[in-house]
N, C-alpha and C positions, 0 to 999 in steps of 0.2 A: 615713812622712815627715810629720811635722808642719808647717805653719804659720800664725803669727804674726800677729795682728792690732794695728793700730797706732793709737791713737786722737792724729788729729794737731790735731783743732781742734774744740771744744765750743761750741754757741751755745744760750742760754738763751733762750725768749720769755719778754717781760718782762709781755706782756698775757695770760698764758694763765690760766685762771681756777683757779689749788688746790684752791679749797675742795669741799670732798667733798661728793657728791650726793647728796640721798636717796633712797633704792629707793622710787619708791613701790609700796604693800603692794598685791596683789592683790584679787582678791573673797576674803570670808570663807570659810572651811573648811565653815561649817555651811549657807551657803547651797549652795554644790554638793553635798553630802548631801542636802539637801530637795530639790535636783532630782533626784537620783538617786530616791529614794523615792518623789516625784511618778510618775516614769517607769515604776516597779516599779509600781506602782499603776495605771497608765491601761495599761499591759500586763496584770494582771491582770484590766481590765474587757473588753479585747478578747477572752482567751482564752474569759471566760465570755459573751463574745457568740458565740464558734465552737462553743463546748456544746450552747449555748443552741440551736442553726442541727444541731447534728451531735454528737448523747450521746455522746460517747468520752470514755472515764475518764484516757485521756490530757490534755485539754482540762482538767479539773477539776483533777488533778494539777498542769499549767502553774499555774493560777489560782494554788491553796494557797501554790504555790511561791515565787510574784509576789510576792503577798502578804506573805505571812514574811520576804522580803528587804525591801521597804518597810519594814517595822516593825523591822527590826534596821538597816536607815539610817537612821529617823527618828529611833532610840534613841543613833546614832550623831551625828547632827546635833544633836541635843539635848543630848549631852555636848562639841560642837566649839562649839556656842554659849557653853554656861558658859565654857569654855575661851577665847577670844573675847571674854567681858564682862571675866573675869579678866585677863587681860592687854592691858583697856582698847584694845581695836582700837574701830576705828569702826564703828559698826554705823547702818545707815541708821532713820532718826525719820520718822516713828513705828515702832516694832517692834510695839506692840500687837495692830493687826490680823492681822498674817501670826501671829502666837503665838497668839491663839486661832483661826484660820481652820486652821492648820498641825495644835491641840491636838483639834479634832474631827473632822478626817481622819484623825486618829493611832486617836481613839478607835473613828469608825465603823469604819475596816479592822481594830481589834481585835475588833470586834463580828463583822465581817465574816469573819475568821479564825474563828473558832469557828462562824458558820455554816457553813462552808465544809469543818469536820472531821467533821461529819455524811456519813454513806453516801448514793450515790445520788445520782438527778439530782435530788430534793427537797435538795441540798445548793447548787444553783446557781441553778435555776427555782425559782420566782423571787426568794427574799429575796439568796440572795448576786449575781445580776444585777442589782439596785435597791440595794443597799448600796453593789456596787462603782461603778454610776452616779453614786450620790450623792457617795462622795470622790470623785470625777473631780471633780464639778461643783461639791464647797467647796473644793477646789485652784483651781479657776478663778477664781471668784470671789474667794478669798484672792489670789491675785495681781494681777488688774483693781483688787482696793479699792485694794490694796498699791502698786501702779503710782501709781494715781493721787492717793492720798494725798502718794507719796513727789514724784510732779511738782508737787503746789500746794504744796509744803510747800518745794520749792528757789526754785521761782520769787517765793514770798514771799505766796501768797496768803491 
């Protein structure tokens, strides 16, 4: 049994606004990839702080691992950015410092990775336990300048 719907009176609002809204866009592609990699990275300095405290080859393994994902998000976020310029999204001013603060983390954890493929706890104590500190600490720093640039730089200073 079917029934019937009747449309018996229509009312239009005359105030209601048409015009189509704009989405606004989210955060860029490439900045959540540089978190991701950030992430992969200050994970691989913990693991080789627990090496560091407790030699298991397990620990050292973690580390490599970490690592290697970082550098294939960075490579990834590095291609979301061109992607990103190219289709003229907005990207926050200055990008400068985060691009080389972001380019010498890329490279110490590449540096970092090859010490790391060495045998042995001379693979961890101590240059890849000081490598991996050190991009911790030019991610930090790349993001405090980045912060803080990007605040004088809204408020007009």
């Amino acid at each position: 049994m079917q029934q019937h719907a009747t449309i018996t009176e229509a009312t239009f609002m005359g105030d209601a606004n048409l015009r189509p809204t704009r989405k606004r866009r989210g955060r860029p592609i490439h900045k959540i990839l540089v978190s991701f990699s950030a992430a992969y990275f200050t994970g691989a300095l913990v693991t080789d702080l627990v090496y560091w405290q407790m030699p298991d080859v397990l620990w050292e393994r973690f580390s490599i691992w970490l690592i290697a994902a970082g550098l294939v998000m960075a490579g990834l976020a590095t291609i979301a950015y061109a992607i990103d310029l190219a289709g003229r999204r907005r990207i926050d001013r200055p990008a400068w410092p985060r691009a080389v603060g972001y380019a010498l983390a890329v490279l110490l954890a590449l540096i970092n990775a090859f010490v790391h493929s060495r045998d042995g706890y001379t693979a961890v104590v101590p240059t890849g336990l000081m490598l991996s500190g050190l991009v911790v600490v030019v991610l930090l720093v790349t993001a405090s300048v980045a912060a803080a640039l990007a605040n004088r730089h809204r408020i007009g200073g």
